[in-house]
C-alpha positions in Angstrom: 53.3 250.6 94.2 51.2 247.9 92.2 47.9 247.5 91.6 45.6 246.9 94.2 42.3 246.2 94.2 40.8 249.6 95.6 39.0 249.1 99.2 35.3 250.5 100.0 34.2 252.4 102.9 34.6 249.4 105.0 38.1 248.6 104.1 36.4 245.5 101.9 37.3 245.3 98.1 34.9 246.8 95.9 36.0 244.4 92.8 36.1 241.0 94.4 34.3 237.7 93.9 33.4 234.4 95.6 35.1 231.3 95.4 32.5 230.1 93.3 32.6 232.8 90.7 36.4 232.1 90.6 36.5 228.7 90.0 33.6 229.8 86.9 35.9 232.0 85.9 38.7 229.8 85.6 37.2 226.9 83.9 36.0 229.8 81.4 39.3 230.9 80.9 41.0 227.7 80.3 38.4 225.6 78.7 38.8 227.5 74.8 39.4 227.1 71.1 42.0 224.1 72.2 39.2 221.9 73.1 38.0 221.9 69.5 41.2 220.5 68.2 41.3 217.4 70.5 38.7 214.9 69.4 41.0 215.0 65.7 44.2 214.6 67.8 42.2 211.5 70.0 41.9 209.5 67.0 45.5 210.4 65.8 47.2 209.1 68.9 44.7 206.6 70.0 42.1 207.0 72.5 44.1 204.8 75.1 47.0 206.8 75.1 45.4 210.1 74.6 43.7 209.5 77.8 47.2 208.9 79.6 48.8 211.6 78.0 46.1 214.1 78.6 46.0 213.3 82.8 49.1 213.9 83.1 49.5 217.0 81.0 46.8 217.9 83.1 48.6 217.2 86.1 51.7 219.1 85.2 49.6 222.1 84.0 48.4 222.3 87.3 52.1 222.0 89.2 53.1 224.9 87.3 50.4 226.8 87.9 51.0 226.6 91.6 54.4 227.5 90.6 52.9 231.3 89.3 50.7 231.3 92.7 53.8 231.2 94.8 55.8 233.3 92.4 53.0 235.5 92.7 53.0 235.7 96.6 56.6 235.8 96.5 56.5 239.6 94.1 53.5 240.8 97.0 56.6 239.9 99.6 58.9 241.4 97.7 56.4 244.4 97.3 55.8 245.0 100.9 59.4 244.3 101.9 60.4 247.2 99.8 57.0 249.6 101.0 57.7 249.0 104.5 61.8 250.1 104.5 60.4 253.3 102.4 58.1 253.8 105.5 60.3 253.3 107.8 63.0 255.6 105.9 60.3 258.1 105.6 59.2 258.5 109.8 62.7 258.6 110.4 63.1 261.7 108.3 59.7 263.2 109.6 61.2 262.6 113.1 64.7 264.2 112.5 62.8 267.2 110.8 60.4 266.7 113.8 63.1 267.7 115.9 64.5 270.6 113.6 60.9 272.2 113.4 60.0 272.1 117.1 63.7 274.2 118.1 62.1 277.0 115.5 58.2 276.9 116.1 55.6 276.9 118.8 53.6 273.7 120.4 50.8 274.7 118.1 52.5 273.8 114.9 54.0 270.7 116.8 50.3 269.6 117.4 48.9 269.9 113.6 52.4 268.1 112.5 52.1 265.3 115.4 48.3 265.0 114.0 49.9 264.7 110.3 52.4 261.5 111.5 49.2 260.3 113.1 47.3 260.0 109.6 50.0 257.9 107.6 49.1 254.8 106.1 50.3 252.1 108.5 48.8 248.9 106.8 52.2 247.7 105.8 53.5 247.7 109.2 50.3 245.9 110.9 50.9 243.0 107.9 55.0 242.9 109.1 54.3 239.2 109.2 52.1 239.1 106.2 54.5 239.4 103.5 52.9 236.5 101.4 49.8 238.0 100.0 47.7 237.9 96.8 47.0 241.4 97.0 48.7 243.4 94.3 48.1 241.6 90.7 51.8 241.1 89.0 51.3 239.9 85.1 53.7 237.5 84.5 55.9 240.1 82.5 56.3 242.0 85.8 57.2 239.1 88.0 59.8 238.2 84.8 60.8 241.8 85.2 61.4 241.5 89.1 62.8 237.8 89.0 64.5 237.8 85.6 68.3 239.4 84.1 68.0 241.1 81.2 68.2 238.2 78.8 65.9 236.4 80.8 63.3 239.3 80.3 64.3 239.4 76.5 63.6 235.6 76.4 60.2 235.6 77.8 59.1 238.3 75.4 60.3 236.5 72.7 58.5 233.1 74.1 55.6 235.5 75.1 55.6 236.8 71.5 56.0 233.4 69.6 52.6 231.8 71.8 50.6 234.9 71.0 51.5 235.4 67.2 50.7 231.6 67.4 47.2 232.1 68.6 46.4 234.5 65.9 47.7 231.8 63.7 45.3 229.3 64.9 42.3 232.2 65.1 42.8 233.0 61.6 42.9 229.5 60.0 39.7 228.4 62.5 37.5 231.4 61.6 38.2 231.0 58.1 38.1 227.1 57.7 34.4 227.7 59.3 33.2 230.1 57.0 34.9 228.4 53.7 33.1 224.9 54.9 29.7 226.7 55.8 29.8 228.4 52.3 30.8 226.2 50.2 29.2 222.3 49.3 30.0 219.6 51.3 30.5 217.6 47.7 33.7 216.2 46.8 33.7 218.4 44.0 37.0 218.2 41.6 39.1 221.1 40.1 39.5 219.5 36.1 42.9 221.2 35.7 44.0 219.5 38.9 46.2 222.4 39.7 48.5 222.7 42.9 48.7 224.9 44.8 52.0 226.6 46.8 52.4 224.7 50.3 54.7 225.1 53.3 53.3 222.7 56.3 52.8 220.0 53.5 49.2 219.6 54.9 47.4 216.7 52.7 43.9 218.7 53.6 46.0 221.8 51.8 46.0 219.7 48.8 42.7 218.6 48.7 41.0 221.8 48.9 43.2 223.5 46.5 42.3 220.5 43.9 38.3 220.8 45.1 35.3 223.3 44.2 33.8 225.5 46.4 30.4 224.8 44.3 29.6 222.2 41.6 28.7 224.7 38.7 31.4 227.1 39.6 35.6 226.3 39.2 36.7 228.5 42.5 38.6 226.2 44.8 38.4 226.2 48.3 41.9 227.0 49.0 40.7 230.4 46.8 37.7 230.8 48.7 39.5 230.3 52.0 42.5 233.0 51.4 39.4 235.3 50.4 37.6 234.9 53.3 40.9 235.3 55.2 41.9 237.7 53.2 38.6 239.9 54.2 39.0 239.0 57.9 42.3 240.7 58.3 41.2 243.7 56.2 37.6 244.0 58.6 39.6 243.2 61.7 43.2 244.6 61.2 42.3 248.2 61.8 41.0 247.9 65.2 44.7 246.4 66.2 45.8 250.5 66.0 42.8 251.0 68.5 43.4 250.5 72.5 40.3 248.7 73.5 39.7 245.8 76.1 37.6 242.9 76.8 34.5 244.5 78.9 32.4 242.2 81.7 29.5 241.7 79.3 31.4 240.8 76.1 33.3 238.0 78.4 29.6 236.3 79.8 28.5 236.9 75.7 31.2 234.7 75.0 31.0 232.4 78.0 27.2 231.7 77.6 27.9 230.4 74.0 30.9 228.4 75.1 28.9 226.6 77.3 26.3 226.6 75.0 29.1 224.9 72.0 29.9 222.3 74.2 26.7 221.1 76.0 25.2 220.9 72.9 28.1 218.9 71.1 28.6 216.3 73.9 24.5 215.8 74.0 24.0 215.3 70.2 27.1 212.4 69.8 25.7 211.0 73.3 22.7 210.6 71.2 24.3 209.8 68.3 26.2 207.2 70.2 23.2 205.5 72.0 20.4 205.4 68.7 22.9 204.5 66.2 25.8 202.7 68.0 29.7 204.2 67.2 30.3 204.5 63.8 33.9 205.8 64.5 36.6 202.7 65.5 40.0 204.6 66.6 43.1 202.5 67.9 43.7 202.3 71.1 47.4 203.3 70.6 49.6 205.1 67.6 52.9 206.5 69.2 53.2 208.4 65.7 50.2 210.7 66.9 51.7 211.7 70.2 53.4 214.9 69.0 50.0 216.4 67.9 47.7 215.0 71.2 51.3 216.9 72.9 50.5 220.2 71.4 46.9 220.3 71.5 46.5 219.2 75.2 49.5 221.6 76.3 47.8 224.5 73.9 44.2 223.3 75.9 45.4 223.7 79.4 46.7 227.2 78.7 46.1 229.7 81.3 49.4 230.6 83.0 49.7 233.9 81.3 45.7 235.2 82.4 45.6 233.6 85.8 47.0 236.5 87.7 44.1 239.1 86.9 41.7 236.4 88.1 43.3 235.7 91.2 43.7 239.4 92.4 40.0 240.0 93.0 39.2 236.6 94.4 37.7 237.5 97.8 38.8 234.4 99.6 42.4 234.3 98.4 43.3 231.1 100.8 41.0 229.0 99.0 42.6 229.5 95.8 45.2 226.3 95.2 41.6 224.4 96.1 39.7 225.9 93.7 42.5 225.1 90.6 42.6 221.7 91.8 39.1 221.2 91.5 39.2 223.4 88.2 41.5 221.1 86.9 39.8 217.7 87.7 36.7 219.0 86.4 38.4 220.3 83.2 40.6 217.1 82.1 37.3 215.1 83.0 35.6 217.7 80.6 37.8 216.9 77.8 37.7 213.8 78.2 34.1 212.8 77.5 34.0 215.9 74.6 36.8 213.7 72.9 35.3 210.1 73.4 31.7 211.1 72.4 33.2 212.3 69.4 35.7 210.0 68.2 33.1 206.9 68.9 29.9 208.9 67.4 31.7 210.2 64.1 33.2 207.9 61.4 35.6 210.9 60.8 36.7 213.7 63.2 37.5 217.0 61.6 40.9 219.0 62.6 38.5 221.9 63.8 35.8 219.5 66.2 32.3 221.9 65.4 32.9 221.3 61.9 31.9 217.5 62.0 27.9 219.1 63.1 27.4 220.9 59.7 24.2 220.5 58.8 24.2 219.0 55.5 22.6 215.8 56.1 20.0 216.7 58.0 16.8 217.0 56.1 13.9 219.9 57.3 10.5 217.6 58.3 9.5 219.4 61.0 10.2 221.4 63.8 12.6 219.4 65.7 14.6 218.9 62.5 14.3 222.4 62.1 15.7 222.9 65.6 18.6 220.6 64.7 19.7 222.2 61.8 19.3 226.1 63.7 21.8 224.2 66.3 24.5 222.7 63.9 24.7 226.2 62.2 25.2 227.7 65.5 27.6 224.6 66.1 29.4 225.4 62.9 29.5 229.1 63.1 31.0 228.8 67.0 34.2 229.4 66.1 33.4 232.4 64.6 31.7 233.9 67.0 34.1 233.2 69.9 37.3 234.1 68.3 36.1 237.1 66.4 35.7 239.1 69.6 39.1 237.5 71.3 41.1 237.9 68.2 41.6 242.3 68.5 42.4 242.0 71.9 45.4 239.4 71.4 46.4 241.2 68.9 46.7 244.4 71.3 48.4 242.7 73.6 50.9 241.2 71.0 51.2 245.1 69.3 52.0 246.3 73.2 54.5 243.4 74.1 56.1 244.4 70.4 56.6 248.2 71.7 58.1 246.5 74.9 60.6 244.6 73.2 61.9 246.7 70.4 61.2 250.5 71.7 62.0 252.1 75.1 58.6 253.3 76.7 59.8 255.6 78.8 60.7 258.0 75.3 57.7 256.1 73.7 55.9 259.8 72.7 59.4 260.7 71.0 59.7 258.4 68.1 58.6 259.1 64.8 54.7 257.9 63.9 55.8 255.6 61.2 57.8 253.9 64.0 55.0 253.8 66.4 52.3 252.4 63.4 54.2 250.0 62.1 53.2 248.0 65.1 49.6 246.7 64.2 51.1 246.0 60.7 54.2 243.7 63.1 51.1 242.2 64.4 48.8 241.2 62.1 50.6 240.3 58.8 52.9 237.3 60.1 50.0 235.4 61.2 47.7 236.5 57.9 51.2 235.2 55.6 51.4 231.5 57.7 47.8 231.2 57.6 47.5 232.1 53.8 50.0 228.7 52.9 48.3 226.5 55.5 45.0 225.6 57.1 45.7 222.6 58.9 45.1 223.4 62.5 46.9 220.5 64.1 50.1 221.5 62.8 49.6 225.4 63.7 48.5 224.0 67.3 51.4 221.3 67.6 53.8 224.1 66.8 52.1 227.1 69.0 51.4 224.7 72.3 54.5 222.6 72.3 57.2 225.1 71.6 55.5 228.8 72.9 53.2 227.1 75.3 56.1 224.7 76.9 57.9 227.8 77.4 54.9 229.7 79.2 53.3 227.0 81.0 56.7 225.1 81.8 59.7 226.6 81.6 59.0 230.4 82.4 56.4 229.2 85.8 59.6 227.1 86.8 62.2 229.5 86.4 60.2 231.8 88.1 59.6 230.1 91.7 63.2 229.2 91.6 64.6 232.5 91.3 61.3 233.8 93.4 62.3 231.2 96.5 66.2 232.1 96.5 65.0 236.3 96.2 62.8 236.0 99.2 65.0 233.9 101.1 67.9 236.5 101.1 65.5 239.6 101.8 63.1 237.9 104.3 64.9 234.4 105.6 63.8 231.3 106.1 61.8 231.8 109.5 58.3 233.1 107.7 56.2 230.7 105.2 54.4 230.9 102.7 50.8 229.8 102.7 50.9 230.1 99.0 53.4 228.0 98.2 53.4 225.0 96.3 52.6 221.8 97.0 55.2 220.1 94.8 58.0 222.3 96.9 61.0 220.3 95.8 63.3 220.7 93.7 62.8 217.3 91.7 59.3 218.6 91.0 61.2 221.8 89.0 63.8 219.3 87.4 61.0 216.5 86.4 59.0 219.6 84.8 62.0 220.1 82.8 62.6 217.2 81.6 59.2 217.1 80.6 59.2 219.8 78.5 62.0 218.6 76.6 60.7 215.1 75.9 56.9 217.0 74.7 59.3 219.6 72.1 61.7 216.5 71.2 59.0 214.3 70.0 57.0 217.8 68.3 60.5 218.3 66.6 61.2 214.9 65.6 57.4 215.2 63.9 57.4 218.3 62.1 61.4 217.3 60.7 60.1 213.6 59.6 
C-alpha cells in the first residue's frame, strides 16, 4: 500500500490544502537559487533571445510536468488495480472458509463472522471506475521503480545523483562567493607576486580573485579567503549530513517569506534605479555564443519535476491541478522575466550570482533612508546565505539516502559493517566541497548541473515515464477508461519533439564547455 493522506472523522483529509495554497506552494518551490543566475546569463545571450529561449523552456517545463501528473495517475491506477484483485482474492477465500466453518460451527459463530466480512474496507471497489487518482504520493523514484527495468532504475539514480551533487555544487560556491564578497573590499586590490592559482573550469573570475586582495593592507587573496570560508562551511555543515532530519512547515514559510522578500526588493530598487537614473547597462539584443549558459540556467530555474509529487498529494481539489501549473508557469516565466530585464538595463555589470550586484559599498549613511538602504543590500547580499544554508543538509540527505539505494541493498541495510554505512555523508559531501574548491564561477557549475542532470529529470525521465506508464495501463486496464489527468500534449510527437529538445539544449552545453 502507498501513502495516503490519512482521512478525519468525516472521511475528509486531515493534511490537505486549497487550490490557492497550492499554486503558493508551487511558485515557492520552483522560483529558487536559479533565478539569481539569470540576469548574468540575459546579458550573455542577449536580452532578445534570452526572452525566446526562456518561453519556450518554460513551455516545455510545463509539458513534462504534465507528463509526471499523468505518470502519477497512471502508478494510483496501477495501485488500485493491484488492491482491488487482492480484495477480491481475499473474499473469495473468506467465502470458501465461510463454507468450511459453517459445516463445523453453530449460526452464532456464522453471525459474528458474517458481521466481520461486513466491516472490510470496500473503498477500492466503490472507485472500480476510479482508477486515475492523485491519491497515493509516488516520488519519482517509485514510479521509476514501477515503470522502469533494472537499468532504467540504475540510470535515473545515476541522473538523480549527478542533478543533486550538482546542486550542492552550486550551494557551496553561492554561499561562499557571498560571504568572500561581503568580507572582503570591493577595491580592485592586486596580489604583487601575481601568482596563479590551480584551475579546472578555466573561469577568468577564478583568475582574477586568485591575483586580487581580500583587503588593501593585507596580501590574502580572495580565492584564499573563499576556500576558507568554504572550507569552514563544509566542516560546520557536513556533520549534520549523518543526522536524519527534514524540512519542517515553519522552516519552509522562514525561507519563503525572505524569498519573496529577495526578490520584491531587487525588482523595486533597479525599477528605481532604472526610472531616476536611466539604464546604465546596454546588452545586445542577440549573442548565439551565450545560449549554452541562458540553456542551463533557465532549464536549472524551472526545476521542480523531482518535488512536485509531495505537493500534489495533499492538494484538496486534485482536478484543478493541470490549471493551477499553467497558471504557475505563466506567472513564473513572466516573473523571471522582468527580474532579468530590470537588472540587465539598471546595472552597467551583472554579477554571475544576481544579489551580489546590491552590495552596499556605494551607498553612503546620511540618514535614515540611506540607512534603510544599506540594512536592505546587506540583507540582499547575505540572501543567499540564508536560503541555501537551511536547504543545503536536507539535499545532502537525500543525495546520502539515494547513495545507500544505489550501491547497498536496503533490505540487509542493518547488516553491513558501520564503516560501510558512514562512509555515506563523506560520498556526499566531499565531491561537491573538491569541484567547488577549483571553481567559483556559477554559470559554468549551473550550465553543467541544469543542462545535463536537469535535461535528464525534467526531460528525458518525465518522458520515458508516461510512455511506459500509457502502454502499462493500457494492458492491465484497456483503453475503454480515461484519464482525467492526462496530458494535454497526448501525442506522441509531443514525447519525440521533447527529445529532440533535449539533445539540441546538451549539444550546444557540450559544444561550450569542449570550445
Amino acid at each position: 500500500m502507498r501513502r495516503q493522506v490519512a482521512p478525519d472523522a468525516s472521511g475528509n483529509s486531515m493534511a490537505s490544502y486549497s487550490s490557492t495554497v497550492g499554486f503558493i506552494f508551487i511558485f515557492n518551490l520552483i522560483v529558487g537559487t536559479g533565478a539569481l543566475t539569470l540576469p548574468a546569463v540575459f546579458v550573455k545571450a542577449g536580452w532578445c533571445l534570452s526572452l525566446i529561449v526562456i518561453s519556450i523552456l518554460a513551455l516545455v517545463s510545463y509539458m513534462t510536468v504534465t507528463f509526471v501528473i499523468e505518470s502519477m495517475a497512471c502508478s494510483n491506477a496501477i495501485q488500485i488495480w493491484q488492491n482491488l484483485q487482492l480484495l477480491r482474492r481475499h473474499r473469495n477465500s473468506v467465502d470458501l472458509d465461510t463454507q468450511h466453518y459453517n459445516q463445523h460451527t453453530d449460526d452464532s459463530h456464522n453471525d459474528v463472522h458474517s458481521e466481520e466480512l461486513e466491516t472490510m474496507p470496500l473503498n477500492i471497489e466503490n472507485e472500480e471506475f476510479q482508477y486515475y487518482q492523485l491519491t497515493y504520493k509516488f516520488e519519482l523514484a517509485e514510479m521509476a521503480a514501477l515503470f522502469f527495468s533494472e537499468i532504467g532504475r540504475t540510470l535515473f539514480y545515476l541522473c538523480f545523483i549527478i542533478y543533486l551533487y550538482g546542486d550542492l555544487s552550486i550551494y557551496s560556491a553561492a554561499i561562499a562567493r557571498t560571504l568572500r564578497d561581503v568580507i572582503c573590499d570591493h577595491g580592485d586590490n592586486t596580489i604583487s607576486n601575481n601568482r596563479s592559482d590551480v584551475m579546472i573550469f578555466g573561469s577568468e573570475d577564478f583568475k582574477l580573485s586568485a591575483n586580487r586582495t581580500c583587503w588593501e593592507e593585507h596580501v590574502i587573496s580572495r580565492l584564499s579567503m573563499y576556500r576558507i570560508i568554504l572550507v569552514f562551511f563544509t566542516l560546520i555543515v557536513g556533520p549534520i549530513v549523518s543526522l536524519s532530519i527534514q524540512k519542517t512547515k515553519y522552516l519552509q514559510i522562514f525561507t519563503a517569506v525572505l524569498r519573496w522578500l529577495a526578490f520584491t526588493f531587487m525588482i523595486c530598487i533597479t525599477t528605481k534605479m532604472l526610472i531616476t537614473s536611466g539604464p546604465k547597462g546596454h546588452p545586445v539584443a542577440v549573442n548565439v555564443y551565450g545560449s549554452p549558459s541562458l540553456f542551463g540556467a533557465c532549464v536549472y530555474s524551472f526545476m521542480c519535476h523531482h518535488s512536485l509529487p509531495s505537493l500534489l498529494a495533499p492538494l484538496r481539489n486534485k482536478e484543478k491541478v493541470i490549471q493551477i501549473l499553467s497558471f504557475d508557469y505563466i506567472l513564473i516565466c513572466a516573473f523571471y522575466i522582468v527580474l532579468a530585464m530590470t537588472g540587465i538595463f539598471a546595472f552597467e555589470h551583472v554579477d554571475e550570482l544576481y544579489t551580489l550586484n546590491f552590495l552596499p559599498y556605494n551607498v553612503k549613511y546620511e540618514d535614515f533612508l540611506t540607512g534603510l538602504l544599506i540594512v536592505i543590500n546587506y540583507f540582499l547580499s547575505l540572501f543567499p546565505v540564508f536560503a541555501l544554508s537551511t536547504s543545503y543538509p536536507v539535499i545532502a540527505i537525500t543525495l546520502k539516502n539515494n547513495l545507500k539505494i544505489l550501491f547497498l541493498d536496503m533490505t540487509q541495510y542493518d547488516s553491513y559493517h558501520i564503516i560501510t554505512r558512514s562512509i555515506f555523508p563523506l560520498l556526499a559531501i566531499i565531491p561537491p566541497f573538491c569541484v567547488t574548491y577549483f571553481t567559483e564561477s556559477l554559470s559554468t557549475l549551473v550550465a553543467f548541473t541544469g543542462t545535463y542532470a536537469g535535461a535528464g529529470i525534467q526531460y528525458i525521465i518525465p518522458v520515458c515515464l508516461v510512455y511506459f506508464s500509457r502502454s502499462t495501463c493500457s494492458e492491465l486496464l484497456g483503453c475503454g477508461i480515461v484519464n482525467q489527468y492526462q496530458s494535454p500534449f497526448k501525442s506522441k510527437i509531443w514525447l519525440g519533439l521533447v527529445i529532440l529538445w533535449s539533445i539540441i539544449c546538451v549539444s550546444l552545453v557540450t559544444i561550450n564547455l569542449l570550445g
